[in-house]
Structures are given as structure tokens and as C-alpha cells.
C-alpha positions as CSV (number, residue, x, y, z in Angstrom):
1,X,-27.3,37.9,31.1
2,X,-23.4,37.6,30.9
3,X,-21.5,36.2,33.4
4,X,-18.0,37.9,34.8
5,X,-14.9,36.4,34.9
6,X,-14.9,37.2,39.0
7,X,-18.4,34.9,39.0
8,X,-16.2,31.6,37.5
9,X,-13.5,32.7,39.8
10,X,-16.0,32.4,42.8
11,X,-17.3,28.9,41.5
12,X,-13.8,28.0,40.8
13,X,-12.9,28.7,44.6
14,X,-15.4,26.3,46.2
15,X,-13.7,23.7,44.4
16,X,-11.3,21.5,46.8
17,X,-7.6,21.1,45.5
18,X,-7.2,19.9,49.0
19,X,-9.4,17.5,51.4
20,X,-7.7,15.4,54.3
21,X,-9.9,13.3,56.4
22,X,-8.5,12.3,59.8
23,X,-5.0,12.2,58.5
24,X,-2.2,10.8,61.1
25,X,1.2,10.5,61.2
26,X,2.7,9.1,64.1
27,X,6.4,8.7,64.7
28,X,8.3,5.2,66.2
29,X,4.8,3.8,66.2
30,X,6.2,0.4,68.2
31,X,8.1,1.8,70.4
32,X,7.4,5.5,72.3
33,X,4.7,6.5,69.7
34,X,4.6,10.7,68.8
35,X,1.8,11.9,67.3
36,X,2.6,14.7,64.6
37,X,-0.9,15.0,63.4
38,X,-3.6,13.7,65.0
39,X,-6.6,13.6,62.7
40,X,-7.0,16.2,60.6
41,X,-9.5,17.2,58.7
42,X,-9.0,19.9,56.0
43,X,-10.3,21.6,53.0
44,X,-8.8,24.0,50.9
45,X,-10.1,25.4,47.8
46,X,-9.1,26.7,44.4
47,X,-7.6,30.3,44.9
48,X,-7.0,30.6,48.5
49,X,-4.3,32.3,50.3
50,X,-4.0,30.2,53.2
51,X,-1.6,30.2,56.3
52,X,-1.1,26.7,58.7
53,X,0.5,28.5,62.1
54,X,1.4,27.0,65.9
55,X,3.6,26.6,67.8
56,X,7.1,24.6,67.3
57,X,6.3,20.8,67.1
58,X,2.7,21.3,66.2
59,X,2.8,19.8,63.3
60,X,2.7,22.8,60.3
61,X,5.9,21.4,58.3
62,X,4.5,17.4,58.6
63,X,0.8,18.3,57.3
64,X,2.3,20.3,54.2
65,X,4.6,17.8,53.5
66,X,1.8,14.9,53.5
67,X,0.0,17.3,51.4
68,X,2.8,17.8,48.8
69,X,3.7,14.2,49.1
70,X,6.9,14.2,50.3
71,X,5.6,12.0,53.4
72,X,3.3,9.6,54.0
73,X,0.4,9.6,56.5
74,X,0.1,6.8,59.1
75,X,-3.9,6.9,58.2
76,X,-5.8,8.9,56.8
77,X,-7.3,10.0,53.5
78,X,-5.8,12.7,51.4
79,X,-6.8,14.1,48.2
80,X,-4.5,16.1,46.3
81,X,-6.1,18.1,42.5
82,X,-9.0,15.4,43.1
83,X,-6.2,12.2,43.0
84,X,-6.0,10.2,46.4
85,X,-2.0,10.8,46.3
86,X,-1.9,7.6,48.4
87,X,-2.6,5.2,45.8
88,X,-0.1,6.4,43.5
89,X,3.1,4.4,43.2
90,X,6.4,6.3,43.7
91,X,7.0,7.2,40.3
92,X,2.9,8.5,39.9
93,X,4.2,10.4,42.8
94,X,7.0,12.3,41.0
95,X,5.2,13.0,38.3
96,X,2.4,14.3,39.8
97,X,4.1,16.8,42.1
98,X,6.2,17.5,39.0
99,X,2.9,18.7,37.4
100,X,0.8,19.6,39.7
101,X,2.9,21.7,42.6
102,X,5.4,23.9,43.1
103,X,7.4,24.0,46.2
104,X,8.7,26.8,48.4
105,X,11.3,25.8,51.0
106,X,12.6,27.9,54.3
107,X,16.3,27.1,52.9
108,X,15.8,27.4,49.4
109,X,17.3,24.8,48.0
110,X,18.5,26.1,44.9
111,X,20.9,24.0,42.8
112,X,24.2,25.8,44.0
113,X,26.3,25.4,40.4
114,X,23.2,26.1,38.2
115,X,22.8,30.2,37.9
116,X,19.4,31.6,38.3
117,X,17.5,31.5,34.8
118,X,18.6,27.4,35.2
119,X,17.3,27.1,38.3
120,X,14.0,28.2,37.3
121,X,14.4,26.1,33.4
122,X,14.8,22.7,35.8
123,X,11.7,21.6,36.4
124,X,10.8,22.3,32.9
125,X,13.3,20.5,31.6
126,X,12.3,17.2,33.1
127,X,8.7,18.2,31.6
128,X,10.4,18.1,28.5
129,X,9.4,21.3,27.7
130,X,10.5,23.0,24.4
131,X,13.9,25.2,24.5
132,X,11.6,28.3,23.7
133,X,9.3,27.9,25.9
134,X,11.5,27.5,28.9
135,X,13.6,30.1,28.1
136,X,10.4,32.2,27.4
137,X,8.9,31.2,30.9
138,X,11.7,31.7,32.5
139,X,12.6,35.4,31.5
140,X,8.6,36.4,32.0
141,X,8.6,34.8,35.9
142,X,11.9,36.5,36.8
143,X,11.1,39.8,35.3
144,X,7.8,39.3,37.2
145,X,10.0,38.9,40.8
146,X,12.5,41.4,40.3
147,X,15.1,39.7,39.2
148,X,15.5,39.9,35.3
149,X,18.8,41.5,35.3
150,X,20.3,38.2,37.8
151,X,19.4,35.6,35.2
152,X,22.9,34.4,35.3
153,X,23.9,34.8,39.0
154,X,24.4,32.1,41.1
155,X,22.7,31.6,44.2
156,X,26.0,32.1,46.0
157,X,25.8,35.5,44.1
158,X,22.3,37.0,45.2
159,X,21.0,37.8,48.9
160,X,18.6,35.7,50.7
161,X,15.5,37.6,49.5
162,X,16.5,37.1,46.0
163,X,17.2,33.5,46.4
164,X,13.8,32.8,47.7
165,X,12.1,35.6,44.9
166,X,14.0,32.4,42.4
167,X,12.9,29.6,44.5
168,X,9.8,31.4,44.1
169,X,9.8,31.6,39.9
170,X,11.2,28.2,40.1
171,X,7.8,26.7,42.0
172,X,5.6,28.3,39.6
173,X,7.6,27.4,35.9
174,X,5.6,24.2,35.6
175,X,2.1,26.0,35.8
176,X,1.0,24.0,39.1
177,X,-2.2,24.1,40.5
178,X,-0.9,25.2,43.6
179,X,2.1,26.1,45.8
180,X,3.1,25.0,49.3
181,X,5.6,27.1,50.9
182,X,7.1,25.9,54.1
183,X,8.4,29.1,56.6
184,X,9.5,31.0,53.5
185,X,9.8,34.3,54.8
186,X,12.0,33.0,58.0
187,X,15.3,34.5,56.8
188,X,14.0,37.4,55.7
189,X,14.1,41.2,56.3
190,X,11.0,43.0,56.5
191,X,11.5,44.7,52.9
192,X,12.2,41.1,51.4
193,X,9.5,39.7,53.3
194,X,7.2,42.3,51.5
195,X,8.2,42.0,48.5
196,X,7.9,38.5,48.4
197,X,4.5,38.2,50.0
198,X,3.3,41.4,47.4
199,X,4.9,38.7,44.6
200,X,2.6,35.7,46.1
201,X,-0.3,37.9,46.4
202,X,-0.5,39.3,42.8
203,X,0.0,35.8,41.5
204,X,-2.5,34.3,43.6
205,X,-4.8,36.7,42.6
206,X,-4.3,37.2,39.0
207,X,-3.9,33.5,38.7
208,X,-5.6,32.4,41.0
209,X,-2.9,29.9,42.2
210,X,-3.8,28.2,45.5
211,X,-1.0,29.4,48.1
212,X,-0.6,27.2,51.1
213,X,1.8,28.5,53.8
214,X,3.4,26.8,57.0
215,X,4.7,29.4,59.2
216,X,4.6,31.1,62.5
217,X,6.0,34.4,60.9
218,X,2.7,37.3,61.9
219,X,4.0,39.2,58.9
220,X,2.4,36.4,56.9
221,X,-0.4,35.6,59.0
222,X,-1.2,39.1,58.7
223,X,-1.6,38.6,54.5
224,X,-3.6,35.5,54.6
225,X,-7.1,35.1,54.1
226,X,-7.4,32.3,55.6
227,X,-5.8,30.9,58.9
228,X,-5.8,27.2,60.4
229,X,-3.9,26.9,63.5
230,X,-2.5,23.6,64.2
231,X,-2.4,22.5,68.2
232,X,-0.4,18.9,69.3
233,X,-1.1,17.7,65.6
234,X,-4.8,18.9,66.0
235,X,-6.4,21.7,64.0
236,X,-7.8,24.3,66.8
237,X,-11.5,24.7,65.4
238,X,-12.0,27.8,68.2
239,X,-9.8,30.1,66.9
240,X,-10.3,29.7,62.7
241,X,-10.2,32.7,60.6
């Protein structure tokens, strides 16, 4: 008996790329302590397509970026592609989010002087990838957004959706296991919202690239698989999808 590529997708999906136990982060800890998260206890597997929602203040933006590592947690444990992210020194830390994730930010912080085909080459470039492969990679992924005729417009050149469809290319260039994306749909129409999210979704599933949003936008909650709402830096176990 033969087994299908959707069976070693299935196994490959109850495989954690994410696991937090009782991760905190509090804010001016010796003085009027705030609680951003509160313990939090997560898992998130290979493949999903998951949404963090609540309310302003809850906590979405701080979680992702303790999961990304671009903060650190007061306490807690948190497990990142199977490495405990908080034992790695500064530099580990770069290079591990340089191989391992791809980032999608509400602003899109593209380089403003760079056009978009070097936008996406950057990261690979401090991978020290080859010239052909990064020129390769770079014409395939914004073909595969839309945007292979813009490969040398600047951002100041392209709309808001096609910024974020580069910002998008860019986060997947280095092949990352999987891709947090903080509010990216929040200055967005409803047409670039949908192309975008129809972008995330093919790749997710023909890739199976784990996609990990923050946001409180229902156009997005309404494409996720998976929901965990956030509550006062709590995750709200009675109303999980």
C-alpha cells in the first residue's frame, strides 16, 4: 500500500513549529507593572493558517513578536522550528530568523531607495546566496504575486497593495519555515486585501508554509483555519476555533 503526498502533509501538520508555555511579558516591571501577556500557552503546527485576534492592547502584536524574536519574554518557555529561541545569543538570533522566518509588517517596511526585485534579493543576499539563484527566486515569487512587470519600481512607485504583495515575496525568498504577519491587510482595500490573502493561501497550501497572523481585520479571520483570540494578554480558551 502507497502512501499519498496529502497523508505526509497530515503527519507533517501535527508537528509543532510553535509551542509557548506560560510565556509573560510584563512592561516597567519595578515600577506600575503592565501585563502584555499573561501566560500563554500555545501550539501551532506545520501548515497552519492561523489568525491571533482581540481587541487593541490585548497583546496580538507582543506574542508574535516574542515568537519571531524580535522581543523577549519576561518568563516563559518558547520554542521556535524545535530551538528554545531564548538560549540563543543575539547573533544565533539573527541568523536564525534570517533562516527560518519571514516577516510581514502592517507598514511594510520596504527599503525606500532599493526598487522591488532588490527588495525581495535582500535577505538573500545576506544568505549569501548565488547571483542566479537570487535573481531566479526573485523573478518566480514576484511573477507569483502579480508583480513581475514592477521588478524595478520603487516602493514610492507602487500602491499599498503592491507594496505589501513585495513585502510579501520578500518574507518568503529565504524559504522560511514559516511567516508571521503582523495586521498586514490594515491599509488595504477590499480587492488588495483579496488578492493578498488568495496569495497567502495558495502558498500555504502548496507549500505548506505555516502562516501566523495578528490582526483584528474579519476579512482575515474569515480565511483562517484556525483562530486564538487573545483577552488582557490571556488566550480566551471559550471561544477557540
Amino acid at each position: 500500500m502507497s502512501l499519498g503526498t496529502d497523508f505526509f502533509l497530515e503527519i507533517a501538520a501535527i508537528m509543532n513549529v510553535i509551542k509557548t508555555k506560560g510565556v509573560t511579558k510584563v512592561y516597567n516591571p519595578d515600577t506600575i507593572p503592565v501585563y502584555a501577556l499573561a501566560g500563554v500557552d500555545l501550539e501551532i503546527g506545520q501548515g497552519e493558517f492561523t489568525a491571533i485576534v482581540g481587541p487593541s492592547g490585548s497583546g496580538k502584536t507582543t506574542l508574535l513578536n516574542i515568537i519571531g524574536g524580535l522581543d523577549q519574554p519576561t518568563d516563559g518557555y518558547i520554542e521556535v522550528g524545535g530551538q528554545d529561541i531564548s538560549k540563543l545569543s543575539d547573533n544565533e538570533l539573527i541568523n536564525f530568523r534570517k533562516e527560518n522566518i519571514g516577516f510581514v509588517f502592517q507598514s511594510y517596511n520596504l527599503i525606500p531607495v532599493l526598487t522591488a526585485k532588490e527588495n525581495v534579493e535582500f535577505v538573500m543576499l545576506l544568505q549569501k546566496r548565488s547571483k542566479e539563484e537570487r535573481e531566479s527566486r526573485t523573478k518566480e515569487l514576484l511573477e507569483a504575486v502579480g508583480l513581475g512587470d514592477k521588478l524595478n519600481n520603487r516602493p514610492s512607485e507602487l500602491s499599498g497593495g503592491q507594496q505589501q504583495r513585495v513585502a510579501v515575496a520578500r518574507a518568503l525568498a529565504p524559504k522560511p519555515s514559516f511567516i508571521l504577519a503582523d495586521e498586514p491587510t490594515a491599509n488595504l482595500d477590499s480587492t488588495s486585501t483579496k488578492n493578498l490573502l488568495d496569495i497567502m493561501a495558495r502558498l500555504n497550501k502548496e507549500e505548506n508554509i505555516t502562516f501566523v497572523f495578528s490582526t483584528h481585520d474579519q476579512r482575515v479571520i474569515d480565511r483562517a483555519r484556525r483562530v486564538i483570540t487573545l483577552v488582557d494578554g490571556k488566550i480566551d480558551t471559550d471561544i477557540q476555533q
